[in-house]
N, C-alpha and C positions, 0 to 999 in steps of 0.2 A: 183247923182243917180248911183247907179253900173252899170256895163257895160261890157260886155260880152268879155275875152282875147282871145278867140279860134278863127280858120277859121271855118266857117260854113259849114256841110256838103253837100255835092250834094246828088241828087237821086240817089240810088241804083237798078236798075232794078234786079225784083225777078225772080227766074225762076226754077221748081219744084224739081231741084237738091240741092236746100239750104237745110240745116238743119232744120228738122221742125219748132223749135222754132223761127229761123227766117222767113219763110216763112208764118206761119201763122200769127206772130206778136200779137199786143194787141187782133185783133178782134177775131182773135180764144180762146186768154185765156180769154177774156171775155163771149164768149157763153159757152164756157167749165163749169164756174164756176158762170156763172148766175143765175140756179135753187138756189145754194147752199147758196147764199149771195144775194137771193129776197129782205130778211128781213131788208135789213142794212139800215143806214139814209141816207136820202137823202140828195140831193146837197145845199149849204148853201144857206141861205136866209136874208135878210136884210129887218129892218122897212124902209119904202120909207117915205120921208119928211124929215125938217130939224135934227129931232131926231137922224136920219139915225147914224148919227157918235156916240152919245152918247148912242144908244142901239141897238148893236149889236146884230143877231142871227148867229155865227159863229158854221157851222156845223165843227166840227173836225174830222171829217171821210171824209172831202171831197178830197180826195186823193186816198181814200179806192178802191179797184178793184170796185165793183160794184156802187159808184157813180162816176167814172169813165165813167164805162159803160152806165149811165143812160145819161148822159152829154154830154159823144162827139160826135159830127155829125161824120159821115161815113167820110167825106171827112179829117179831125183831126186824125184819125185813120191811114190815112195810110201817115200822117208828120209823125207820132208818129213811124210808123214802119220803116219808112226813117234813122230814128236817133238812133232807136235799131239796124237797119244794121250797120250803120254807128262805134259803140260804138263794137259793134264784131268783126269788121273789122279793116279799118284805123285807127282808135281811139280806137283800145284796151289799149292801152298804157296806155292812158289818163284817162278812166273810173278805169283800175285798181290802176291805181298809185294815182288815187283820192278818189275811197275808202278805201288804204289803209291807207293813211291821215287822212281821215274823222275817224276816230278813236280814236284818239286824243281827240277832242271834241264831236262826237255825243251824249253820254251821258247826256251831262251839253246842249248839245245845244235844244235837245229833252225836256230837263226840262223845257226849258225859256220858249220853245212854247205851252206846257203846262201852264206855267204861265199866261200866259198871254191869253189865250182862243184861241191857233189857233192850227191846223194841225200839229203836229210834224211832219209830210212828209216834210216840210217846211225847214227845217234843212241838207236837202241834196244841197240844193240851192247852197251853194258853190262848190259843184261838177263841176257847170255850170260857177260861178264867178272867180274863182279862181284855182278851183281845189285843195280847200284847203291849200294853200301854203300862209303862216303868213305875207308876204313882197311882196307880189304879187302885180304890177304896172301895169295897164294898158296904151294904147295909149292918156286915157283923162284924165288920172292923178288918176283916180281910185285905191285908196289902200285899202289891208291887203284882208284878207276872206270872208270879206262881200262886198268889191270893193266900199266903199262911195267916192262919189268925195269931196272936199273942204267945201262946202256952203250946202252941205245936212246933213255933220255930225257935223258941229255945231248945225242946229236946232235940233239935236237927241243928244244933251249933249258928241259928240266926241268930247272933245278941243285936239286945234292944235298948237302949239307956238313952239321954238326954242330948245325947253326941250322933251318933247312929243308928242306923236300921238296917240292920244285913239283910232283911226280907225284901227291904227294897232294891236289892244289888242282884241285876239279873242273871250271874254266874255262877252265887254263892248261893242263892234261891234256887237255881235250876237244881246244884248238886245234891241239898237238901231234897227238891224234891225229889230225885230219881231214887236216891234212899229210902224216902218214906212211900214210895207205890211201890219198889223192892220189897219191901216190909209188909206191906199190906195183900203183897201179891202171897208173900211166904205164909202171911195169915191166911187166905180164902182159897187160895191153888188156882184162882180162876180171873182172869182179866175184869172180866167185866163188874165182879164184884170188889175187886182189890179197884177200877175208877169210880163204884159209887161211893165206897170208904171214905176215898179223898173227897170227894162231894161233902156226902153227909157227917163221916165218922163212924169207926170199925160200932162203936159201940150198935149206933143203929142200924147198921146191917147184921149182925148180930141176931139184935132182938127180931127182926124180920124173918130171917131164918127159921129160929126157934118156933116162932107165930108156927110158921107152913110146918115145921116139922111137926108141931103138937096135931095139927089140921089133916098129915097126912099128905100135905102138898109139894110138887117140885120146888126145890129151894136155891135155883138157877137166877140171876139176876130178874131174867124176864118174868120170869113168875109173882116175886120179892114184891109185897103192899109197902111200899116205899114212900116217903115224903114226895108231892108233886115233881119239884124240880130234880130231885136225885132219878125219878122213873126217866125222865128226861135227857139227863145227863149223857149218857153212855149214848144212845141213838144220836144226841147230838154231836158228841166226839166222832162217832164213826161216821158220820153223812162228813163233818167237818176233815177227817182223812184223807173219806176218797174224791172231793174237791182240790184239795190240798194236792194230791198227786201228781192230779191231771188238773190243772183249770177251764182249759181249753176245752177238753170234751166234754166241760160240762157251756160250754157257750161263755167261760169268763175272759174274756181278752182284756180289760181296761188295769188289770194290778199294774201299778208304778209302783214297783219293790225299792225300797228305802238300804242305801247304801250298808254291805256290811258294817259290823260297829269291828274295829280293829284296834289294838290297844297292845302297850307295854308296861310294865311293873316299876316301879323305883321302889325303893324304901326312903321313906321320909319322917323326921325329926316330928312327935306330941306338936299338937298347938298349931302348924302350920297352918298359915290362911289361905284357901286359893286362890281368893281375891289379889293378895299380894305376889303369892308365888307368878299369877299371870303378869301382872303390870310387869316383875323383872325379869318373866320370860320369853316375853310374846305371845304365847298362849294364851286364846281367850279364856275368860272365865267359864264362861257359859261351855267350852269343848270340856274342860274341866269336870264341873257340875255335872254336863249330860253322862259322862264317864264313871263318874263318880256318886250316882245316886240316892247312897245310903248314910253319906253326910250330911246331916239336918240342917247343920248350921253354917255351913261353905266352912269348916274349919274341920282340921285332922283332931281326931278325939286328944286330950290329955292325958297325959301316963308316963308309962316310964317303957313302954316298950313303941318300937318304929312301927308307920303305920306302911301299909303295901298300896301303894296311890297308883291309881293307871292315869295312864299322860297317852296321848296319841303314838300310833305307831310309827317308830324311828328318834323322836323324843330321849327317849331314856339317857343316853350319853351327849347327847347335843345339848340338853334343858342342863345338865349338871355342869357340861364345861362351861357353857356363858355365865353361870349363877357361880361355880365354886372356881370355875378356873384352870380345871384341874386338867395333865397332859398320858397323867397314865391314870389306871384302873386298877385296882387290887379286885380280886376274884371276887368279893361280895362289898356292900356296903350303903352307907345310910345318908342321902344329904341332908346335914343336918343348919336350921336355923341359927346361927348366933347371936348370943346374947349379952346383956353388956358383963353377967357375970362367971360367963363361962370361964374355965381355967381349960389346958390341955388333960392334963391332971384327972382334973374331975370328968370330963368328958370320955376320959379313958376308963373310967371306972362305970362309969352308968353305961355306956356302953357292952364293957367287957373285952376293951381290947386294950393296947399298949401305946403310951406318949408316944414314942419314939415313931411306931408306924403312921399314928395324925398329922407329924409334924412333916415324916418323907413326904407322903400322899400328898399333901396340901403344901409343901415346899414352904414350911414355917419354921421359922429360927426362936420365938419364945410367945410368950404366951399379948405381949404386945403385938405381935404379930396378926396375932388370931383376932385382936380388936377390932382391926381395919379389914376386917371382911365379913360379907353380910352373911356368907354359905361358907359351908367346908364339906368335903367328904370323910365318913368313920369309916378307916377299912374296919369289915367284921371276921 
């Protein structure tokens, strides 16, 4: 489960020389803009009973200022305001040097959570994990952008072996995560509990619950006797939101937002070096690498299936024609390395396709042919 890098902020005691937007914090921009945003939807809701996971009512506005407002107790309001002091002050650094990041990906990361039926507010979450940063290790071995530890992002399809780390891949991390706070949302029905899940772990929000329920107590996040940083957690996300929004009205003008990351797919042959693929493409290595940050060893894992490489975008057919040569395209297909023992033959087989098409595609008359070239393309 991800797990939070930062120190936790203390209280900041207010006092009526702050700047108003600090001073007044959420609660004022919320009465401000309460009339105007009556109409909006309300806070999400979930079918109750076993269905619960299989049929979702996920409100996607539930981040929105006014179901904000509808939803947090007074006593929520002013953690919240804690952490927008906090994020102006000591931690300016931090918030701006992590939206400037967040740039990179918000685009594609805002899509997933669309895709998948939740909140795109949801997407700023690494602001909190990470701060955005690709390589990012926490104390509990937590990696990349989304912070999964070991044993949570295998059951959300990150593999992990000697070759790669999918948890370090910040697309195939993001989609994991929108899954696993999907999941955690269908467990609790309630936001706030389904972000300290991911924090801490369903297990101990759980047990927290159970606590207040034996107690007689509200069993609402804010109420929840919760490990320090997990009580933490969630007033951090939401100060980190409504920054995120607006920067400007909260007094941040200095983010230098870091170029979109924009990318296109190849399939590419086991074994590939990027080191080499660059020297015969022009492609630096390093465009490469930063693209591809879930390969340990600057090389394509080993196997018998094609890996899915991102190359910059417009790449894709340009990187293939200089390397294989090639002047038409079949509808899919894999560049693959040559080797000194390759046959057409064989090539055809591990692949799963037919001589006859390697040889049209690649304009090769026998299997000497294919010696004298370092690339080929496999239609698939």
């Amino acid at each position: 489960m991800a797990r939070q890098r930062y120190n936790q902020p203390q209280p900041v005691w207010r006092n009526i020389l702050l700047p108003i937007v600090q001073w007044v914090g959420l609660a004022g921009i919320f009465v401000a803009v309460a009339i105007l945003i009556a109409g909006e939807v309300r806070p999400p809701t979930v079918l109750q009973g076993d269905k619960a996971r299989e049929t979702l009512v996920i409100d996607q506005g539930a981040f929105s200022l006014s179901a904000l407002y509808e939803r947090l107790p007074p006593e929520a309001i002013g953690r919240v305001n804690r952490n927008i002091d906090y994020f102006l002050g000591t931690a300016r650094r931090r918030i701006v040097d992590g939206l400037a990041r967040s740039n990179k990906y918000m685009e594609s990361y805002q899509q997933i959570f669309r895709e998948e039926g939740l909140p795109e507010e949801l997407a700023y979450l690494p602001i909190v994990e990470s701060g955005f940063m690709e390589k990012a290790v926490s104390p509990a071995k937590a990696v990349g952008i989304w912070q999964f530890i070991e044993e949570t992002g295998k059951r959300y399809n990150l593999h992990q072996n000697d070759w790669s780390d999918r948890r370090l891949d910040p697309i195939y991390s993001a989609r994991a995560a929108a899954r696993l706070l999907k999941h955690l949302y269908g467990t609790f029905g309630d936001w706030e509990l389904a972000l300290a899940a991911y924090n801490s772990g369903a297990g101990t929000v759980r047990w927290a619950i159970r606590v207040n329920q034996k107690a007689g107590l509200p069993t609402n996040y804010w109420a929840l006797d919760l490990p320090e940083e997990t009580q933490n957690y969630v007033p951090t996300f939401l100060a980190t939101v409504m920054i995120a929004k607006n920067p400007l009205a909260y007094g941040i003008t200095e983010i230098r937002y870091k170029p979109q990351v924009a990318f296109d797919h190849i399939k590419v042959s086991p074994g590939l070096s990027l080191e080499e693929l660059a020297d015969q493409s022009g492609i630096p290595a390093k465009v490469l690498e930063d693209l591809n940050p879930a390969l340990l060893r600057g090389t394509v894992p080993p196997g018998d299936e094609p890996y899915l490489l991102r190359v910059p975008r417009g790449a894709r057919y340009t990187l293939s024609a200089k390397l294989a040569g090639v002047k038409h395209w079949p509808r899919d297909w894999v560049l693959h390395r040559v080797h000194f023992q390759d046959t057409v033959e064989e090539l055809a087989t591990r692949y799963r396709g037919k001589p006859a098409n390697i040889l049209q595609a690649n304009e090769l008359g026998s299997d000497e042919d294919l010696m004298l070239r370092n690339y080929i393309i496999i239609p698939l």
